[in-house]
Every structure is written in structure tokens, then in C-alpha cells.
C-alpha positions as CSV (number, residue, x, y, z in Angstrom):
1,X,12.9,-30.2,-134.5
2,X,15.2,-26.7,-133.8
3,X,14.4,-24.8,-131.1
4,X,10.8,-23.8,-131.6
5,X,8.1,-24.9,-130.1
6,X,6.0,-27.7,-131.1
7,X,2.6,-26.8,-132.9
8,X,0.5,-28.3,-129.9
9,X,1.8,-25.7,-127.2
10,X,2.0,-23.2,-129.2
11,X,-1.8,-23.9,-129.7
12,X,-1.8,-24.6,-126.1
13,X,-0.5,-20.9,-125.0
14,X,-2.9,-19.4,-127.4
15,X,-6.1,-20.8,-126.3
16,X,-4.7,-20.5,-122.6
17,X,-4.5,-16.9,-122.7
18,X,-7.8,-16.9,-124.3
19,X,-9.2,-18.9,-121.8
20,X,-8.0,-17.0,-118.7
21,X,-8.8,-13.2,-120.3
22,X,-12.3,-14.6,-121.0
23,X,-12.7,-16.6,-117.3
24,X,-11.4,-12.7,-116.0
25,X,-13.9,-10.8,-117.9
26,X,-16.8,-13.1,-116.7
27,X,-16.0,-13.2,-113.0
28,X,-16.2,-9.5,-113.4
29,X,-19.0,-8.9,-114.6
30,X,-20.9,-12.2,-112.4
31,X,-22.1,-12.5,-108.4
32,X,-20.2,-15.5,-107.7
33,X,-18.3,-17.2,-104.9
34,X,-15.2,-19.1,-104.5
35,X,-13.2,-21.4,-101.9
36,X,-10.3,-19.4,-101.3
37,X,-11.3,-15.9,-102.1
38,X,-14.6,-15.5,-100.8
39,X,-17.8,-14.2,-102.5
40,X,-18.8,-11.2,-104.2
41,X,-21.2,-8.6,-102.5
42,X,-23.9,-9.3,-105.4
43,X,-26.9,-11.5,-105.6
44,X,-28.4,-13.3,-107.9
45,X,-32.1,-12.7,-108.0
46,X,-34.0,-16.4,-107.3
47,X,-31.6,-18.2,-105.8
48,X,-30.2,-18.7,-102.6
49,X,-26.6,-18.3,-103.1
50,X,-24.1,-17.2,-106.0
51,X,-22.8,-20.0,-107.8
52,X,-19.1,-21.3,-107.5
53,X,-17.3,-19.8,-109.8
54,X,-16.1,-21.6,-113.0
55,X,-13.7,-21.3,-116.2
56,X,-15.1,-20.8,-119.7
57,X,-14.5,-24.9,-119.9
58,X,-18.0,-25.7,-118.3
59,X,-20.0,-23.2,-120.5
60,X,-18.5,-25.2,-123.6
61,X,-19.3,-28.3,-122.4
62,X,-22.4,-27.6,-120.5
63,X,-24.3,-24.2,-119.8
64,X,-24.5,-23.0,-123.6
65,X,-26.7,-26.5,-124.0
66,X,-29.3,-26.5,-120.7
67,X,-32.2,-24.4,-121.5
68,X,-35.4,-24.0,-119.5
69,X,-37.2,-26.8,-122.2
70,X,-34.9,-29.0,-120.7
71,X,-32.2,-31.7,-122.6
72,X,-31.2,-35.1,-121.0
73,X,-27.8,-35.8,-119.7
74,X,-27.4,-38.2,-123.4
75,X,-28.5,-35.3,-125.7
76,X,-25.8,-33.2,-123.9
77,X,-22.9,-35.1,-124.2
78,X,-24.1,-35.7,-128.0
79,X,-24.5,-32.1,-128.8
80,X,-20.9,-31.1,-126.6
81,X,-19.3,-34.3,-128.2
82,X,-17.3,-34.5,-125.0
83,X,-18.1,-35.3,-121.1
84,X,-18.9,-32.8,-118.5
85,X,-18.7,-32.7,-114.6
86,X,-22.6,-32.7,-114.0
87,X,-22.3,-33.2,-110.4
88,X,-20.0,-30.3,-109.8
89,X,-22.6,-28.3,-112.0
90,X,-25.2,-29.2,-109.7
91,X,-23.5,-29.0,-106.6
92,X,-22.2,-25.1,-107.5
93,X,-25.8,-24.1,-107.9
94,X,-25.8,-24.0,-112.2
95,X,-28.3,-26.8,-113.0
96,X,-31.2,-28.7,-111.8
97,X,-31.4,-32.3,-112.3
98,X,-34.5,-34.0,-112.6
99,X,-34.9,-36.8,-111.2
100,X,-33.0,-35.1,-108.5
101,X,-29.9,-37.5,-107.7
102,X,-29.8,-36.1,-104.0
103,X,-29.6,-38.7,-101.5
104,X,-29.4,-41.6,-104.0
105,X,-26.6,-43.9,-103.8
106,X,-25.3,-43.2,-106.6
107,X,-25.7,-39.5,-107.4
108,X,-24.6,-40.0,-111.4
109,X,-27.7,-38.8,-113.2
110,X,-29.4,-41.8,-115.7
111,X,-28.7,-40.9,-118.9
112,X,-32.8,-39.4,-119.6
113,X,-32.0,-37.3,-116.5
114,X,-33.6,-33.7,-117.8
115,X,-31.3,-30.9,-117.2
116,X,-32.1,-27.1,-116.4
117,X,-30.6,-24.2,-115.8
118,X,-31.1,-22.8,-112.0
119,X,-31.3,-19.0,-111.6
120,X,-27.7,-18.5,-111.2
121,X,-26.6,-21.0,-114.2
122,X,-29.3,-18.7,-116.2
123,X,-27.5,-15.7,-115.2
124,X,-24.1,-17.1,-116.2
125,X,-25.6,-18.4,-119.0
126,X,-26.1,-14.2,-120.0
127,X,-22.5,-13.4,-118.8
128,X,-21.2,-16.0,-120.7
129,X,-22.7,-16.0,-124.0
130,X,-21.3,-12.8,-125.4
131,X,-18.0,-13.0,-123.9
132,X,-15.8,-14.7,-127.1
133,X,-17.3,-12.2,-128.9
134,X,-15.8,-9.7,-126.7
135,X,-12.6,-11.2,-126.2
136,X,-11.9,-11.7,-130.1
137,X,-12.9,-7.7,-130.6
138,X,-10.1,-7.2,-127.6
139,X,-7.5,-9.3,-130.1
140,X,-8.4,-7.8,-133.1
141,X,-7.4,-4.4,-131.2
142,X,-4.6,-5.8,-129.9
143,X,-2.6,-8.1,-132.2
144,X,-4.5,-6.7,-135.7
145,X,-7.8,-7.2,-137.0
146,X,-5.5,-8.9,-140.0
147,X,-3.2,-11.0,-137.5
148,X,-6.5,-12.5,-136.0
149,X,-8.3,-13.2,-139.5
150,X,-5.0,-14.6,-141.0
151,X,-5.3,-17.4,-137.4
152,X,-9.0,-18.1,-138.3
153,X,-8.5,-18.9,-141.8
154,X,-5.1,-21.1,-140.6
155,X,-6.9,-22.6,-138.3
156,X,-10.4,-23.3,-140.9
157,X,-8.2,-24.5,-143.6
158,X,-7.5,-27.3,-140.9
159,X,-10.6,-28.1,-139.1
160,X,-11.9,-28.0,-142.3
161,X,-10.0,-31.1,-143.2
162,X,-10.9,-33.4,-139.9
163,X,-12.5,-36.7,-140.0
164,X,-13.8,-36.5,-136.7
165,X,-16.2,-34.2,-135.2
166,X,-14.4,-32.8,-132.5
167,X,-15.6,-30.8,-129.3
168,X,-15.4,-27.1,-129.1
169,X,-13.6,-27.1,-126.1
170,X,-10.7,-29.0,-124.4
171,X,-12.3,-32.1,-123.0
172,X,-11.8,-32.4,-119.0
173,X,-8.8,-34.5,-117.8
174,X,-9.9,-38.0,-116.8
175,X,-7.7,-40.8,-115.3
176,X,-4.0,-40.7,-116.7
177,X,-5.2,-36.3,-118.1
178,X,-6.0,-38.7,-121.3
179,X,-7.9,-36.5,-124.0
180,X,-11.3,-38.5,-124.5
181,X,-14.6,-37.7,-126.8
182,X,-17.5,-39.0,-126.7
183,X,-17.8,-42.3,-128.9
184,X,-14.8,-41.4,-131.1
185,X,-16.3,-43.9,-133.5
186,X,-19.4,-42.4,-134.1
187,X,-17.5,-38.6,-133.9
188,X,-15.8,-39.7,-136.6
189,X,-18.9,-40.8,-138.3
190,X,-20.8,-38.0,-138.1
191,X,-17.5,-35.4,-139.1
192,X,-18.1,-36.8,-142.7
193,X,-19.6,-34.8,-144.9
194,X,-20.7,-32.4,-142.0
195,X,-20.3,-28.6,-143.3
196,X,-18.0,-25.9,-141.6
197,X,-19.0,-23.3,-139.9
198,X,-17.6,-20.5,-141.2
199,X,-18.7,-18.2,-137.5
200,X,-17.3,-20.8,-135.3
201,X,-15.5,-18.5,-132.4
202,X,-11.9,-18.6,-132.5
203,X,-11.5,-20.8,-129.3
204,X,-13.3,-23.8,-130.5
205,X,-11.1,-23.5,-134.0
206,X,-8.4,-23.6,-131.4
207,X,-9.6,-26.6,-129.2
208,X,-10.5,-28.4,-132.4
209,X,-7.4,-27.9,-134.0
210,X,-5.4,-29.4,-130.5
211,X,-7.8,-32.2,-129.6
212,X,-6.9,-33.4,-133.2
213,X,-3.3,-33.6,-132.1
214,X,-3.7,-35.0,-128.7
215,X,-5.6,-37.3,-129.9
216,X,-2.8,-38.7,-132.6
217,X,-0.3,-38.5,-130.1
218,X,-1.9,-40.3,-127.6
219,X,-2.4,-43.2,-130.4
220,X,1.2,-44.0,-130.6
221,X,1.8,-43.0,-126.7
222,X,0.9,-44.9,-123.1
223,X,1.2,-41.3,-121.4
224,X,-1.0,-38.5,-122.3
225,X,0.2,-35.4,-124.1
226,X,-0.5,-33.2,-120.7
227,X,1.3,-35.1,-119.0
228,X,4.5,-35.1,-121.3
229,X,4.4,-31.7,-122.7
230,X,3.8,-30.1,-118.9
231,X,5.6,-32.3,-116.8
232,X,8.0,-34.9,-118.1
233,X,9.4,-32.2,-120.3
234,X,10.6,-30.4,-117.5
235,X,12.5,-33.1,-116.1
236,X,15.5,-31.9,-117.8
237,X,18.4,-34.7,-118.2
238,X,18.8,-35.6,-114.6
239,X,16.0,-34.1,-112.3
240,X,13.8,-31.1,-111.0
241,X,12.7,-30.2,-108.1
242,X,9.2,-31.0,-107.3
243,X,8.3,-27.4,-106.1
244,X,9.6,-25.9,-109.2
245,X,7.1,-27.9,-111.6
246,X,4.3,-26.0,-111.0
247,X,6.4,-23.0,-112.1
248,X,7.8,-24.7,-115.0
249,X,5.2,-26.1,-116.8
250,X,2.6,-23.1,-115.9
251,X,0.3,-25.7,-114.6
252,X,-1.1,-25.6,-110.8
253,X,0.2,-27.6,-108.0
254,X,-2.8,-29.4,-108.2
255,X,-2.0,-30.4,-111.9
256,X,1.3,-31.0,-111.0
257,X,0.3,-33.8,-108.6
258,X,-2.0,-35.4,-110.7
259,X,0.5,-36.1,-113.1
260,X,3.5,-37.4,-110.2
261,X,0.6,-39.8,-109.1
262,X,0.3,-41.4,-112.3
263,X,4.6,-41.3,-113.4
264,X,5.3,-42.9,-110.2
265,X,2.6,-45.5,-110.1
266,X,3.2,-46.4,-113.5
267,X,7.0,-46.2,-113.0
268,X,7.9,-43.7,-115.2
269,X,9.5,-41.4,-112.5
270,X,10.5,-41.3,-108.5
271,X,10.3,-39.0,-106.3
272,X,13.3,-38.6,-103.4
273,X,15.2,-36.3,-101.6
274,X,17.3,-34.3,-102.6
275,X,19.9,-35.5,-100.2
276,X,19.8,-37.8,-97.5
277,X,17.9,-35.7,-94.6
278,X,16.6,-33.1,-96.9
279,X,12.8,-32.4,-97.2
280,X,13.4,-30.9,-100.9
281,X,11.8,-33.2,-102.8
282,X,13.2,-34.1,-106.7
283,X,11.5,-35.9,-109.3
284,X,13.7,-37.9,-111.1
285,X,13.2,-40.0,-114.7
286,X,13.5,-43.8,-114.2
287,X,15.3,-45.5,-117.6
288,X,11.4,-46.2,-118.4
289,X,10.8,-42.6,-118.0
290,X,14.0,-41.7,-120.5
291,X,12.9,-43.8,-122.8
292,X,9.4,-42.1,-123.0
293,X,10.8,-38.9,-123.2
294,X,12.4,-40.0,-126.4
295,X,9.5,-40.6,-127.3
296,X,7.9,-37.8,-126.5
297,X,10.6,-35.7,-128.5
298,X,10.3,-37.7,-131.9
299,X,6.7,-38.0,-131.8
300,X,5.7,-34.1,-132.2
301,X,7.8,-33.4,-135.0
302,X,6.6,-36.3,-136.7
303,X,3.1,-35.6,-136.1
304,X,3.3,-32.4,-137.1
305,X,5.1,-33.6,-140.6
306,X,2.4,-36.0,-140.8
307,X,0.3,-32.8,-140.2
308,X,2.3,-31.0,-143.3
309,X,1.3,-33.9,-145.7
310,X,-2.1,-34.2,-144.8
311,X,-2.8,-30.4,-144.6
312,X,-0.4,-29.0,-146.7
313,X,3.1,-27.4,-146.1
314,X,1.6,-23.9,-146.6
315,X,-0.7,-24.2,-144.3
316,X,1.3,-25.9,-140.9
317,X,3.7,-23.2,-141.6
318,X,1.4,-20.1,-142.0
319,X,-0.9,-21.7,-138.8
320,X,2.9,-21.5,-136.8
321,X,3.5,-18.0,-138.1
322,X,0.6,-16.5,-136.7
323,X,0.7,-18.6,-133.4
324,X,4.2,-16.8,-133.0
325,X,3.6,-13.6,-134.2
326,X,0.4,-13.5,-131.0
327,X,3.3,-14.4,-129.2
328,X,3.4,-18.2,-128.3
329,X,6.2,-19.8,-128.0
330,X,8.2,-16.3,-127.4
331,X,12.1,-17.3,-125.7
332,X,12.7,-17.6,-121.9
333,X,13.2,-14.2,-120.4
334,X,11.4,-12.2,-123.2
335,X,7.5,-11.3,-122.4
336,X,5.0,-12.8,-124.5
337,X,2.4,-10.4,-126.3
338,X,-0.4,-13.0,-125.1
339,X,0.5,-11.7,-121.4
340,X,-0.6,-8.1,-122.3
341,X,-4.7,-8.7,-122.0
342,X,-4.3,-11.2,-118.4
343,X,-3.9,-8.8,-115.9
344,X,-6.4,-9.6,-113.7
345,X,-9.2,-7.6,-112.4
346,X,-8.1,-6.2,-108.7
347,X,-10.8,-8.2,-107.3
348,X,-10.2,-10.9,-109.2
349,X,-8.6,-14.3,-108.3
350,X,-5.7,-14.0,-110.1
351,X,-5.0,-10.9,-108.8
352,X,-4.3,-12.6,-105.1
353,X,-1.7,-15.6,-106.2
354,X,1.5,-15.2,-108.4
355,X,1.7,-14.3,-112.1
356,X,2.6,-17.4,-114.0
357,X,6.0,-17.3,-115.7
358,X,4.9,-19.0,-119.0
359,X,1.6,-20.2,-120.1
360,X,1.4,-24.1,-120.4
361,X,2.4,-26.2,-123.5
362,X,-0.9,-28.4,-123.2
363,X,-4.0,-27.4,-121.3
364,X,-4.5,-29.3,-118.1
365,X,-8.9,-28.7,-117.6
366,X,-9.8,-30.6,-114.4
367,X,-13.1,-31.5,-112.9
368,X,-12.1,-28.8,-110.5
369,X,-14.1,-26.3,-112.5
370,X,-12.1,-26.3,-116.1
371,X,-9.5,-24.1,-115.8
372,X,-6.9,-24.2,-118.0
373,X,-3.9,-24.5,-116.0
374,X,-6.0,-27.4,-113.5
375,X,-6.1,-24.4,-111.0
């Protein structure tokens, strides 16, 4: 490939920004508490406390689907077509489970658990749900209402094309930050024949559209995508610094970890010091690690020629044009357009921890509460 970007991060940047305008607008506007930060000086009428505050991940996967009828923990992975951290939703005051798990031995829900939204998740639920409507008005502002329409179509002329019914959302990060759906088989079933939804919101075109290519990477590939496009590719040809990766890849430290655990347990990397005596830590490629690296480097381009067969020349290309023109994938050192709409609220989270440098080339969603950037 030359020096651009491969089609999944610049995917990746665009859905990040996205994500993190959209989690600022609804902690804004929503009574809500956090770990670090504190919690804001509304209540939430009916319940006891304000809810721990979440990204836009766990409305995707969850919230938009609990109603006050009531839908069992099966029809909700069915209907989301990917996994969801129910016991974090329960324990940060957004659903009710019934039976209630509390106490049990094993708190996972049976799968004809019924699931209902608590006072707070009901009041997220109304924060959330116009919110990518919002957002999209913000970008048609911003970037063009053309530029944005010309994305959609780029993105519908692909999704369009799937095989498999795909989430509308990035699916959280299990063991190894695989990409999983729900029953891929039977995803791939039902995405026959299925019509498109011409009104799908711009987000789930984009989590669609990279799913799809996680998913064939990870085919041909013993090491997720998040992990190789966030954290092996920083490695450079010798080392990096372990404090630097969080910084480099645009993930959190929290991320960052994740990933080491798994490269050094599966021997793909080391970490040592950076001399003898020193407490600077370096993470360094083992000839395993090298060799997946290569990998990693062949495999995107030839995805996305694979990509260029199956969906048409035109269309890969005009799909990278308008991911660039937002401004993914802009050079080190110059400021990307999709920085202009994240400056955080003052009160905000964001606002008390330092600006990212780059937005990250895969989307690292933990069960920590979906973030993006595994924050």
C-alpha cells in the first residue's frame, strides 16, 4: 500500500469522532455520575442515584431495545446481533432484571431473564435517542450537507452488499479484543434477502461497514485487528516504549494493557527495560511478533482489493475519498477536521485528562462502559 491509511482506520477515526462528540453531547445534557470525576448536581426523578455514565456503545447494544413491556436477555442479543455487558447495566442503575440475579451464585441472567428499563436507564433512554440525529445535523454543518450524503451513499452501496447481518455498533472487546456476533451462522442467514434501510443513522453504516472488515481479517489472522492496528503497529522496527502506546495508538492505558497481556502471553512481544536498572519499560517484537506484523501489513491491502472486487473499484475509492476529505487519516503533525466538533463540554470528562494526539485506527469498546478508545 503507499502511505495512506488503510480503509479500516480510516473507518475507525470516523466513527471514533462520532462516537466521542455524541458520548459529550449526552453527558451534557444527563444527571449522571462517574468514578473519577464525580457526579453531577441533577437527579433523576424515581431513582435513588444517577446512573454511571456510559458511551453511545451500550445504547446500541442495549438501552434502545429494553422497554417497560419488557424483552428477555435471548430476544436482546437477537435483535442487537451482538453481546452486551448486562451486569454492568444493572449494576450502574440502567436496567432491572427479573429474576433479579442479586445474591445468586452466578449473577449471569438465564437467557428468559425479562429486562426493563429503571428510572434513570428510561431517562437515558430520552437523552439518547435523538442524539445521532443531532450529531449528523452538526456534520452536515460542518463538513457539507453534500460531503455527508456522498459518505452515506459510499457506505449503503456497501452494506448493501453484506452477507451477514451485522450489528449497528462495534461489538465489545472479549478475550484476545476479538470482534464477535452473535451466531455468525445464523447472521449470515438471516442477511439474505433482508432489505436495506435506507434511514439507517450514519454510525451503524459505519460500524457495519468495519465489523465486515474485522471480521475477514480476523479469518486469516490469530491476533485481532485491535490489537494489530492499535498496538503492534506502533512497535516500529525495533521497540517503543510502553508509556508512549497509549499516546500512539489513541487508545487508553487501560486498552493498552489489555493488548500487552495477550502479546506477551501468547509470545508475540516482551516487555524489558530499557536498560539494565531502568524502570522505563519497552515493548519489544519477538521474531513471532515480526512475523505477524508482516502479516498484518499484507493482509489490509489485500483485503481491501478483495473489497475492490467484490464491491467495485468505484466505490472502495469514492468510500476512501470521503473518509479523507472528513479528515481521517490526515498526516502526523497536521490537525484533522474530525477534531473540530470534540472539544469537550467544561464539565465534561474529557475536559479533565489530555487531548488525544490521533484518534485510533480500530475501536477498542470494553466492558468498561463502551467507549471507543477502551477509556
Amino acid at each position: 500500500m503507499d502511505e495512506r491509511l488503510p480503509l479500516s482506520a480510516l473507518l475507525s477515526q470516523t466513527l471514533v469522532a462520532f462516537t466521542i462528540e455524541f458520548d459529550n453531547e449526552a453527558e451534557h445534557r444527563m444527571p449522571h455520575s462517574t468514578t473519577n470525576h464525580g457526579a453531577t448536581a441533577g437527579s433523576v426523578p424515581g431513582a435513588r442515584y444517577a446512573p454511571w455514565l456510559v458511551s453511545m456503545a451500550m445504547w446500541w447494544n442495549c438501552m434502545r431495545f429494553v422497554s417497560d413491556d419488557g424483552v428477555t436477555v435471548r430476544e436482546l442479543e437477537r435483535l442487537a446481533r451482538t453481546g452486551t455487558n448486562l451486569d454492568g447495566m444493572w449494576r450502574w442503575g440502567y436496567i432491572r432484571i427479573e429474576p433479579d440475579t442479586a445474591g445468586a451464585r452466578s449473577k449471569k441472567p438465564r437467557w428468559d431473564a425479562v429486562l426493563r428499563p429503571t428510572a434513570a436507564g428510561r431517562m437515558a433512554q430520552e437523552v439518547w435517542r435523538p442524539l445521532c440525529g443531532v450529531i449528523e445535523e452538526r456534520w452536515d454543518e460542518r463538513f457539507g450537507k453534500d460531503t455527508v450524503n456522498r459518505l452515506r451513499d459510499a457506505l449503503q452501496t456497501l452494506v448493501s452488499q453484506f452477507d451477514t447481518d451485522l450489528p449497528d455498533c462495534m461489538p465489545i472487546l472479549g478475550y484476545g479484543l476479538l470482534t464477535k456476533i452473535s451466531d455468525e451462522k445464523e447472521r449470515g442467514a438471516a442477511g439474505k434477502g433482508r432489505r436495506m434501510d435506507r434511514n439507517m443513522p450514519l454510525p451503524a453504516l459505519l460500524a457495519k461497514t468495519l465489523v465486515a472488515f474485522a471480521l475477514e481479517f480476523e479469518r486469516a489472522s490469530e491476533v485481532s485487528l485491535a490489537i494489530c492496528a492499535n498496538v503492534l503497529r506502533v512497535t516500529g522496527d525495533e521497540s517503543v516504549r510502553v508509556r508512549d502506546l497509549a499516546r500512539l495508538s489513541g487508545v487508553s492505558k487501560e486498552a493498552v494493557a489489555m493488548a500487552l497481556s495477550f502479546l506477551e502471553k501468547k509470545g508475540y512481544a516482551a516487555v524489558k527495560p530499557e536498560s539494565s536498572g531502568s524502570k522505563v519499560k519497552l515493548l519489544v517484537r519477538t521474531p513471532k511478533g515480526q512475523i505477524l506484523q508482516t502479516l498484518y501489513r499484507e493482509l489490509m491491502p489485500a483485503i481491501e482489493g478483495r473489497w475492490q472486487t467484490r464491491f467495485g473499484e468505484n466505490a472502495i475509492r469514492t468510500l476512501r475519498d470521503v473518509l479523507e476529505e472528513l479528515g481521517a487519516g490526515a498526516p502526523p503533525g497536521k490537525t484533522s477536521r474530525l477534531f473540530e466538533g470534540l472539544e469537550p463540554y467544561a464539565d465534561g470528562w474529557r475536559a479533565a485528562v489530555r487531548n488525544p494526539e490521533l484518534l485510533p485506527h480500530y475501536p477498542m469498546v470494553l466492558h468498561r462502559g463502551g467507549y471507543p478508545d477502551g477509556s
